[in-house]
N, C-alpha and C positions, 0 to 999 in steps of 0.2 A: 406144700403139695409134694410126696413123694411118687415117685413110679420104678415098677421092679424090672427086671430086663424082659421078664414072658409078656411085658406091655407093647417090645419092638415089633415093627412093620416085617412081614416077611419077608426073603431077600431073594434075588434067583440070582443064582453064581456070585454070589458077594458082592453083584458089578451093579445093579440095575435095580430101582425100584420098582416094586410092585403098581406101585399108583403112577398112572399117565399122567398124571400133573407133576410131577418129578422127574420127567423124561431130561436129561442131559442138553438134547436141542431145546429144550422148553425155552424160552427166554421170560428169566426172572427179574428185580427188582430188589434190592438193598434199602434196609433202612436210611440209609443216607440218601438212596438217590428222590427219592419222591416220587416213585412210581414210574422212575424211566429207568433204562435198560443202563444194567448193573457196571458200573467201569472200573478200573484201578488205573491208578497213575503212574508209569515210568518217567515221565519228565514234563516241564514245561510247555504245555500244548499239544502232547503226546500223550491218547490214552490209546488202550486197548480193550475189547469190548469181553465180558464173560458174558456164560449165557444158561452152565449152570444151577442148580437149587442151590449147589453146597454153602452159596457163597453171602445166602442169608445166616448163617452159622459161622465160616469165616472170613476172617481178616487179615486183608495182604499187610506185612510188615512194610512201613514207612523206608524203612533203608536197604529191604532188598525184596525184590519186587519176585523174586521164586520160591520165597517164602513166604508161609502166612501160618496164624495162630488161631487156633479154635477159641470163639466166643464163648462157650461155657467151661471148661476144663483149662484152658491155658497154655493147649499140648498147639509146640510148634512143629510144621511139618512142610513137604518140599511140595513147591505147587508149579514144579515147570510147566511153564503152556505147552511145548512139546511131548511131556507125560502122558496130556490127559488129568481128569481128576476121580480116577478108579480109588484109587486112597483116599481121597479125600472125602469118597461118599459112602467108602464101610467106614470109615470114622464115626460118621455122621447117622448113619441109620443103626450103627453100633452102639450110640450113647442115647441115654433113657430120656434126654431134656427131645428127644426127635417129635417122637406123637405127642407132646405138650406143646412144642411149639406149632403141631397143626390144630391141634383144637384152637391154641388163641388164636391161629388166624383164621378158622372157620368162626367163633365167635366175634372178632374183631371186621372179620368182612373181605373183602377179596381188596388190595391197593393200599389199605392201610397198615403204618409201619407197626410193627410190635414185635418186643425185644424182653427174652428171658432169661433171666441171671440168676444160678445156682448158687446158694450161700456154701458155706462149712459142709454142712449135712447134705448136702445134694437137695436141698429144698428151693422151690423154682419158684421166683420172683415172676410176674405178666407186667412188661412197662412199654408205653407205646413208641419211645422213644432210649436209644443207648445212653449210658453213662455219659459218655465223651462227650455226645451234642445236649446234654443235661446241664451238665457243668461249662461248658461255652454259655448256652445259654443265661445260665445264673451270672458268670460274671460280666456280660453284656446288659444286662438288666441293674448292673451295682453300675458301670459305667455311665450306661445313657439316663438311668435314672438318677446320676448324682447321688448316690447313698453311702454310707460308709459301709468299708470293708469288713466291720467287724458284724455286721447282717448278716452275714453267713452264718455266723456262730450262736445268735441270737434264738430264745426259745420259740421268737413268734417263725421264724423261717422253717426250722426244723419241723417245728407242727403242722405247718403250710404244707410239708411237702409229704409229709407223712398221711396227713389229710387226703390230700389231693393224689396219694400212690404215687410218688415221684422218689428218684432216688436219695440216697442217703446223703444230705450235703458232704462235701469236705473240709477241712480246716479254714480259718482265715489265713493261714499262712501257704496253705498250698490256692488256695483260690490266687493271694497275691500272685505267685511264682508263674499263677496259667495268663493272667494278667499279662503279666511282664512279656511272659512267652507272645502275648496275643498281638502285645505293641513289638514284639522283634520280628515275628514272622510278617504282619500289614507293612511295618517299615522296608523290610526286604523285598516284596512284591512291589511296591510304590518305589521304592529306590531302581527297581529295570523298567516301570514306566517312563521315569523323567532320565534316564538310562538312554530309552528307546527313542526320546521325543530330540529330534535334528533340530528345533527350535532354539533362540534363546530364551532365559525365561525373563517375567517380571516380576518384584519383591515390593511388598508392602512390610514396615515394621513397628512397631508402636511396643513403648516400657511404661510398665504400671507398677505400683507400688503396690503391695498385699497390707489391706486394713492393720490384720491384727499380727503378723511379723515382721511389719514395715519391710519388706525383702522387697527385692525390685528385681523384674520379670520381663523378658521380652522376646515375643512371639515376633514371628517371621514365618511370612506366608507368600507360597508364589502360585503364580498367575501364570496360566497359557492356555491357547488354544488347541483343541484335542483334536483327533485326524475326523471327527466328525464336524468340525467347525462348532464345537457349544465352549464357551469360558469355565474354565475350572481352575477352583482354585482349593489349595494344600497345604496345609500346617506343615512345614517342615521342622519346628524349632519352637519350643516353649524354654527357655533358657533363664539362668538366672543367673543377674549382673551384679558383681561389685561394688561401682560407681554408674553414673551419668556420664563421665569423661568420655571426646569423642574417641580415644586411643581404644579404650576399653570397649567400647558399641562397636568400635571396628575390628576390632578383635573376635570379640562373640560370633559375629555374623560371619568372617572367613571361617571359622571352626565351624561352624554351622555346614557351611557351603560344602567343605572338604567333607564331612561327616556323611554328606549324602553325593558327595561325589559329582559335583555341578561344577560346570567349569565354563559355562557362554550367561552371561548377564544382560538384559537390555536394559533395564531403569531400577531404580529401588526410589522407592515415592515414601519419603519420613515426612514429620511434622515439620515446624518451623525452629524448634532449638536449634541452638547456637552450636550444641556439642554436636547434632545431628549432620550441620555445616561442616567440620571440622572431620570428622568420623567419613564424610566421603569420601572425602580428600585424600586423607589415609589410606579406607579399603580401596579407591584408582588407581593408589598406587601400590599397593602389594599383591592385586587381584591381577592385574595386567601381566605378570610374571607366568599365568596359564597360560599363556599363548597368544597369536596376531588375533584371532577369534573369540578371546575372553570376552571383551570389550564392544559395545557398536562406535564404533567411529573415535575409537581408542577413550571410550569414556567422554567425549564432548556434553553428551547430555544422558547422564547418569543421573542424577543429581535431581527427583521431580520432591517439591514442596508440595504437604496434602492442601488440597485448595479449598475443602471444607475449614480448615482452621483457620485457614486466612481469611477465608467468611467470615469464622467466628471472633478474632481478632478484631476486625473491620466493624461490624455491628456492637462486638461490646464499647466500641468507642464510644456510638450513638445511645448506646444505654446508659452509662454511666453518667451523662451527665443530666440526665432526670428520674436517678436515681429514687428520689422520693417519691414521687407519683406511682411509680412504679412498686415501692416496698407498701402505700397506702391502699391502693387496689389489693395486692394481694395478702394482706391482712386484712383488708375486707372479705375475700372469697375465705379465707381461713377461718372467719368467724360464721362465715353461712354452715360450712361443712364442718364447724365439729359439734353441732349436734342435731337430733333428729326437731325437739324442739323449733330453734333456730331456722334450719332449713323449713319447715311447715311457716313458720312467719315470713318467710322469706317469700315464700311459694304464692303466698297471698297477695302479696304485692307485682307479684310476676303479670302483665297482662297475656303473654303472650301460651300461657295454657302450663300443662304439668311439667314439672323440670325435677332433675334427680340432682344427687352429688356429683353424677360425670359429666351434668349441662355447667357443671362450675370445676372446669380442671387446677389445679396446682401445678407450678412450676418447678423444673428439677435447677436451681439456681444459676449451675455452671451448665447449663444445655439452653442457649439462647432461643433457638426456635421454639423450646418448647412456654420459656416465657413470651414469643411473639403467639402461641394460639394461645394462652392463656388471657391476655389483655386481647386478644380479637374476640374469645369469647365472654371476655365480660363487658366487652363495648355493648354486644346485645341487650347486656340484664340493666346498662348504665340508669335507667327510670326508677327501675326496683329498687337499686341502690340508693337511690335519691332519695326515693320514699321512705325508706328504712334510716336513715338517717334524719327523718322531719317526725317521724311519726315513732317510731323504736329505740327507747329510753334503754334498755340493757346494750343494746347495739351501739348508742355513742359513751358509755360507759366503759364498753370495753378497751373504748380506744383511751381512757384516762389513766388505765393502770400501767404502772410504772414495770420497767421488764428493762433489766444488767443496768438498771438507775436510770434510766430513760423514759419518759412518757411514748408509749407504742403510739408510731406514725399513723396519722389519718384520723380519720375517715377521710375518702378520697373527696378532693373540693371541684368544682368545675374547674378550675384551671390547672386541676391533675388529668381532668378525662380529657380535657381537651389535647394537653402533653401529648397524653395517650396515642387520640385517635391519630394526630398527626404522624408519630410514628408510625403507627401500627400501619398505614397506608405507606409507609414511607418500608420500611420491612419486607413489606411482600416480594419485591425486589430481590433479596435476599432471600425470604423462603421458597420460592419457588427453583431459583437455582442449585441450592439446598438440598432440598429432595432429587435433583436431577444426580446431581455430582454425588454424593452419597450412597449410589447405589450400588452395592457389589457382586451382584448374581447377574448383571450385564454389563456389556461393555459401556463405558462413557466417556474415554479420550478422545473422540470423536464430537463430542459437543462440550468437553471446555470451554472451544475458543469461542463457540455463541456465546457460552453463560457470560466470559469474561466481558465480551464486548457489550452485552445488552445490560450489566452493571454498571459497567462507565459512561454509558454514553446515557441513562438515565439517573445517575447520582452527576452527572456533571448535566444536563438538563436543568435540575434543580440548583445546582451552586450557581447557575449562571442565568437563569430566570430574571426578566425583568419587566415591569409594567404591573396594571392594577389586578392580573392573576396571579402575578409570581408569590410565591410560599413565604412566610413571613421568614424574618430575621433567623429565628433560633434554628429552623430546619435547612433554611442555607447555609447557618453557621455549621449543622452537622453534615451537610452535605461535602462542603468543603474540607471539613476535615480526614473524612473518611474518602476521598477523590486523593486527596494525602498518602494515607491506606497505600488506596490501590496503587498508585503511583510508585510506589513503594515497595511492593511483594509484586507486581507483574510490572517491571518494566522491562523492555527486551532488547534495549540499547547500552545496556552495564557492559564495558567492556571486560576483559579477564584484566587486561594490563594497566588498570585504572588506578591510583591509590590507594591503600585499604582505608582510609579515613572514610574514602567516598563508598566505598564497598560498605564499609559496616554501617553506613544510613540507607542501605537499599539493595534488592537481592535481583540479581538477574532472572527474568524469567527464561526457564529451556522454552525454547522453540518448537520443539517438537510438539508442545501441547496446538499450536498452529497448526504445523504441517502432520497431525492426526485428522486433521479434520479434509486432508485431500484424500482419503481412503475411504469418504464417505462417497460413494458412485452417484450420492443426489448432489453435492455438492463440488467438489474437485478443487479448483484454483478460482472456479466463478466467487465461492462463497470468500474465501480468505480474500482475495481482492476487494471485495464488497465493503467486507470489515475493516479493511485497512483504507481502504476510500472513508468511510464513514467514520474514523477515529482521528487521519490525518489528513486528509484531502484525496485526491488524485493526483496533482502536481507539484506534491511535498517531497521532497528529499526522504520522510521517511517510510512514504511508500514505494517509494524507488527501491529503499534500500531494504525494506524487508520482505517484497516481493521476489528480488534478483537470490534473497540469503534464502527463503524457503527452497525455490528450484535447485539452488546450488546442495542444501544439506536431502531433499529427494533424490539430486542424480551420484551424490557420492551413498547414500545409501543402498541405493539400485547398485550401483557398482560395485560395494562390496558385498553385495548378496550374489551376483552373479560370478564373482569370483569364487566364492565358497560353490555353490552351488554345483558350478561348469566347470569348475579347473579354469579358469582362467578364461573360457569363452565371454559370450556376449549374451546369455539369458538365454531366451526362446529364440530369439529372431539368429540367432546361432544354431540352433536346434533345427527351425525350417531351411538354413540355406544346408546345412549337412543333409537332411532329407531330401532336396531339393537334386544337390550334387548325386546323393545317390542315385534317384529314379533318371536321371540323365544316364549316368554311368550303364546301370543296367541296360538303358534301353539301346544305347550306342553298341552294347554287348550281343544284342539281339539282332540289330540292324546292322550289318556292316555298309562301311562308306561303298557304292560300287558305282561304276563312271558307263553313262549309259554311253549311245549313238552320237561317233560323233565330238567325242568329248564332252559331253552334257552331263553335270553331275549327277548324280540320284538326291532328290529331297525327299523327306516325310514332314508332313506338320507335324508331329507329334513332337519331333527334334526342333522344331524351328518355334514350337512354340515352350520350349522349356530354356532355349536360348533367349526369348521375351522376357521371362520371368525373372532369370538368373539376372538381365542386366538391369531390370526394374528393379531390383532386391538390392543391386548394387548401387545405384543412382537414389534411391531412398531407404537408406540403413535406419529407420526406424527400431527403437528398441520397446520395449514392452511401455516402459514408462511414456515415451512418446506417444507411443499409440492410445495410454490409458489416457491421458490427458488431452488430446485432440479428438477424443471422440467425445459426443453429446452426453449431458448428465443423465441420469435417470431419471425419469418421470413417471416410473409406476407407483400411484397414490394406493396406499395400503387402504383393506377394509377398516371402517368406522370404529374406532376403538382397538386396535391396534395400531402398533411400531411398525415401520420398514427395518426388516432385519438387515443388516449390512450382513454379517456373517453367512448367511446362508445366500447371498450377492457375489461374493468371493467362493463360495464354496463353488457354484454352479459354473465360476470362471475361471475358476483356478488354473485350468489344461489348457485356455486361452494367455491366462498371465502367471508359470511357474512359478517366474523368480520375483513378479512383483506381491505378488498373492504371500510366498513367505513375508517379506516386509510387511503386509498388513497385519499378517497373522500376531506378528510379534508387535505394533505398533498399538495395534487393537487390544492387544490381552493387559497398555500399560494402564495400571490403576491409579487415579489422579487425585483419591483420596486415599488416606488408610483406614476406614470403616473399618473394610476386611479385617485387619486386624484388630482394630479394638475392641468389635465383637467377640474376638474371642474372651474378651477379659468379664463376659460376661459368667463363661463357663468358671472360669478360672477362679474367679470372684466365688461362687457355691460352692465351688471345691474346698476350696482352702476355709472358706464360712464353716462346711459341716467337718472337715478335719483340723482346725484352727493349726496349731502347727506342730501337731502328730508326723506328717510328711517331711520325706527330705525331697528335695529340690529334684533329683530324678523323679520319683514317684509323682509328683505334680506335672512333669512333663508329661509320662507314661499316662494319667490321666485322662489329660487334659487335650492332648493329641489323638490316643484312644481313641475319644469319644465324638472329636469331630472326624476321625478315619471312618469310622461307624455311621455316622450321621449321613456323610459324604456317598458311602453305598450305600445305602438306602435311597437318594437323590440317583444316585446311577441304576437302580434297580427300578426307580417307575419312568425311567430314558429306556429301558428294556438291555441296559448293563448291570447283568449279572452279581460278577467277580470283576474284580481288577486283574484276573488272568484276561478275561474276555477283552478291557479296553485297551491290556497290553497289545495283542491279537491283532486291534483293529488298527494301532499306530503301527505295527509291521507290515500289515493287509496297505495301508497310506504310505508306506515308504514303499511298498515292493511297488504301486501303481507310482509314483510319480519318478521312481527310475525306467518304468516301461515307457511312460509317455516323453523320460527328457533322457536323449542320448546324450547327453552331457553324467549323467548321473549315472550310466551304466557301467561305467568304468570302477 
């Protein structure tokens, strides 16, 4: 489509359009903005509003804001806001793409974007969207969709887009570089929100090994709470390790840390490796060189064990040793499901009505729970089973053929199902706590120390059962072994200065997974009392003694949080007696002392009663934590099928409790498994699958990080979080409020 210049709009004094809907005051709309009032950016939460036409045509230069560049011709030209933009709109009604781009918009409709791009020849492209947001989009679609890079280049993409009137893709090698750009600029923006966030944070970290480069890889991801009180959490670190040694994983993770410029830590929650033991130790001691503040309580309990593995540790005990029951069942469901056949005879024998291949699940071998519903759900079909084996000759057949020189286990006998059920009853226990602690899109340090205790005190239930109910031999036997376990990964009496002989047969449980559970406003110290009543008495030495260590590791937490906080004050209840001093002061300023008739002094109440106050405030120095803990738990019972949100409990109190309310924030955000992270390896795992090992180790991070940064806004986008400018915004909107409400912080 060409047009010759006798096509332009007529002009009156080269300043002003002809047409009222081009009026300078007119307020227009850019293809970027979506139909709201056109902006340009000078800086960080600074915009400025335009408002005339010109500026569906140009484009402010990114690095200087009085400059912009015509969209069709590439002529750059001066756009001081002080000018005016009298040039900039004979430019515009001057070049021949002007009456093309009103016809598309009379065609296309009044609000919607549409963008025309001159070739060589002056020939005008109609696209409803810019180059710029074309080519974002495409390499967001190669990201979240997991696809390889060389898609771009690809004949079906090009015809897709040629099809569809979309722009001219670009290279795979420039696509990569927008890429790279896409992960430097999200990293920069994310790097001044954990910038902006006065909290410490908490780390989860988990190393996999990549199938087909054997390379070993470890993501680190931290956790806090946002000035909106909701858990978030953020890849900082897809890295790749050397070794397993712990020098080397403590290595990785301070470069990590420095890389994004973090300098206050509350917990880092690894697995159970021995190198992971060793690796703390290390980073305690070269992380603490940031400052008195690095550290909570100089590192004491740094140090959290994922408590899901210690599950899994604990149950594979109980599995292993009815190992064969267990491989007979499930060579029996593996002969139902591999074929259609098979499963129809099977079906027949089912009384219980139609069943598919997913009424008979398979187990992922190393993921225990998913072998406990797999044997829960073949206990149902256990008749049909039976049947198939009295009546279905190919069916006990199968179990005769020999497989790596061995006759394949089973068919399952009565005295495998019975193994079975006893388990599987025995398990739940297990899987129910499982699912709780496992879950990483809300908080859960806060109900550890249930799960802990409702484990122990029913696998020690069972080891210690006696009379003609108790559970036979073999499930005692496995109770007590696993009561072993536990005894084992949570005990909270290892002291530091104990022998390593003793150390290396048992790991100190941090305490804090306890004293998480006093930041629960339903429970406080009633619950942890309860549980330590119920594990060692009431009048046991070691309920004495881990009742006295809880309050004492809350009030030196309190205390260093009010130090940071206050400069040195005493929290809030520091905050009311300065408030308190003032409205005295003033009012003594208003009132002066005057001696009536007589010698008779002058009183006001208003004086005599701030004098009441001042010495009650003094006779009960109550500080925040005192006050949280001597008042009554909460007892609002949430609607039927939901949680009591804690978070949103503190959020509503937080101006009641400053400096305890941070402690929560950070106690709450610590993560007591590492799901979080090994979820990512889910990503990780497709990536390197479709790129085998075409990728170098940056590239895999830029990935891989990408695409959960991407992911991550999209979850903030239906919170009605925009941009990550916007939740930076709100963490300074949360700090400018909690320096108004603490004169401690105004300084």
């Amino acid at each position: 489509m060409q047009m010759a210049s006798s096509d332009l709009p007529q002009q009156d004094n080269g300043n002003q359009p002809m047409d009222e809907d081009l009026s300078s005051d007119e307020e227009m709309e850019t293809p970027e903005s979506n139909g709201t009032r056109a902006t340009g950016t000078s800086s960080l939460g600074s915009r400025k509003k335009t408002r005339s036409f010109v500026w569906k045509h140009l484009t402010r230069l990114e690095n200087n804001y009085d400059r912009c560049k015509c969209r069709y011709c590439g002529k750059e030209m001066s756009c001081d806001t002080k000018s005016g933009t009298s040039n900039l709109r004979k430019h515009v009604l001057g070049f021949k793409a002007f009456l093309a781009w009103k016809a598309a918009k009379a065609l296309k409709g009044e609000g919607k974007q549409t963008e025309l791009t001159p070739d060589e020849e002056d020939n005008l492209s109609v696209f409803k969207v810019s180059e710029d947001v074309f080519r974002e989009a495409s390499n967001e679609l190669i990201i979240l969709g997991e696809l390889p890079l060389a898609i771009i280049d690809s004949l079906a993409w090009r015809y897709f887009c040629l099809k569809v009137q979309l722009h001219t893709p670009v290279c795979r090698k420039t696509s990569t570089k927008d890429i790279v750009a896409m992960y430097a600029s999200r990293k920069a923006q994310m790097k001044q929100v954990l910038g902006q966030n006065k909290q410490k944070l908490s780390l989860t970290t988990y190393i996999w090994v990549a199938p087909y480069t054997s390379a070993s890889y470890m993501v680190i991801t931290v956790h806090f709470i946002d000035a909106s009180w909701k858990l978030r959490k953020m890849i900082i670190g897809f890295k790749n390790v050397e070794d397993h040694k712990g020098s080397t994983i403590a290595k990785v993770l301070i470069d990590c840390l420095a890389e994004w410029d973090i300098r206050r830590i509350f917990c880092i929650t690894v697995d159970n490796a021995t190198a992971n033991t060793s690796s703390m130790k290390k980073f305690k001691e070269d992380f603490v060189s940031h400052g008195d503040d690095a550290l909570v309580l100089n590192g004491e309990f740094l140090h959290i064990r994922c408590a899901t593995h210690i599950l899994n540790l604990i149950v594979k005990e109980g599995l292993n040793e009815i190992d064969d029951s267990i491989i007979a069942i499930r060579n029996a469901i593996q002969y139902v499901r591999s074929s259609t056949n098979r499963l129809t005879s099977f079906e027949f024998r089912v009384e219980t009505g139609k069943m598919t291949r997913g009424s008979l699940p398979l187990d992922v071998k190393t993921r225990w729970n998913s072998t406990y519903l797999m044997l829960d759900q073949a206990l149902k079909f256990r008749v049909a089973f039976e049947k198939m084996q009295s009546e279905d000759k190919p069916y006990n057949d199968y179990f005769m053929e020999i497989t790596d020189g061995k006759k394949r286990i089973g068919p399952p006998s009565t005295t495998d199902w019975e193994e079975v059920e006893r388990l599987v009853h025995f398990l739940v226990i297990f899987y129910n706590s499982t699912l709780i602690l496992s879950a990483s899109k809300s908080i859960t340090s806060h109900k550890i120390y249930n799960e802990i205790v409702t484990i122990i005190r029913n696998v020690s239930k069972i080891s210690s059962a006696t009379g003609p109910e108790s559970p036979d031999d073999s499930l005692k036997y496995k109770a007590l072994s696993m009561m072993g376990k536990l005894r084992k990964y949570w005990n909270p009496f290892l002291e530091e200065d104990e022998p390593e002989k003793s150390k290396s047969k048992s790991c100190k449980m941090n305490k804090l997974l306890i004293v998480a559970s006093v930041f629960d406003p339903r429970k406080k110290m009633n619950f942890a009392n309860l549980c330590l009543e119920k594990l060692y008495g009431k009048e046991s030495i070691e309920y004495t003694l881990l009742s006295e260590s809880m309050l004492d590791i809350l009030k030196r937490l309190y205390d260093e949080y009010s130090l940071a906080t206050s400069g040195g004050g005493s929290g809030g209840s520091g905050s009311q007696s300065q408030g308190s001093a003032s409205q005295s002061q003033d009012a003594g300023a208003v009132f002066e002392s005057r001696v009536l008739g007589n010698g008779l002094g002058y009183e006001r109440m208003d004086n005599l009663y701030e004098e009441f106050i001042q010495e009650a405030c003094t006779q009960d120095s109550s500080n925040e934590l005192e006050v949280y803990l001597s008042e009554k738990v909460e007892t609002t019972k949430p609607m039927l099928g939901t949680e009591f949100d804690v978070l949103s409990w503190w959020r509503r109190n937080s101006l009641k409790f400053p400096t305890l309310s941070r402690v929560a924030a950070d106690i709450l955000a610590v993560q007591v498994s590492s799901v979080a992270s090994e979820s990512a390896f889910s990503t990780s795992g497709r990536v390197l699958d479709t790129y085998r090992s075409c990728l170098t180790h940056f590239m895999v991070e830029v990935l891989v990080c990408t695409q959960q940064w991407l992911k991550s806004e999209l979850h903030m986008k239906e919170r009605g979080i925009s941009t990550i400018e916007q939740l930076l915004e709100a963490v300074e909107l949360e700090d400018d409020l909690m320096r108004a409400n603490d004169p401690g912080l105004q300084e």
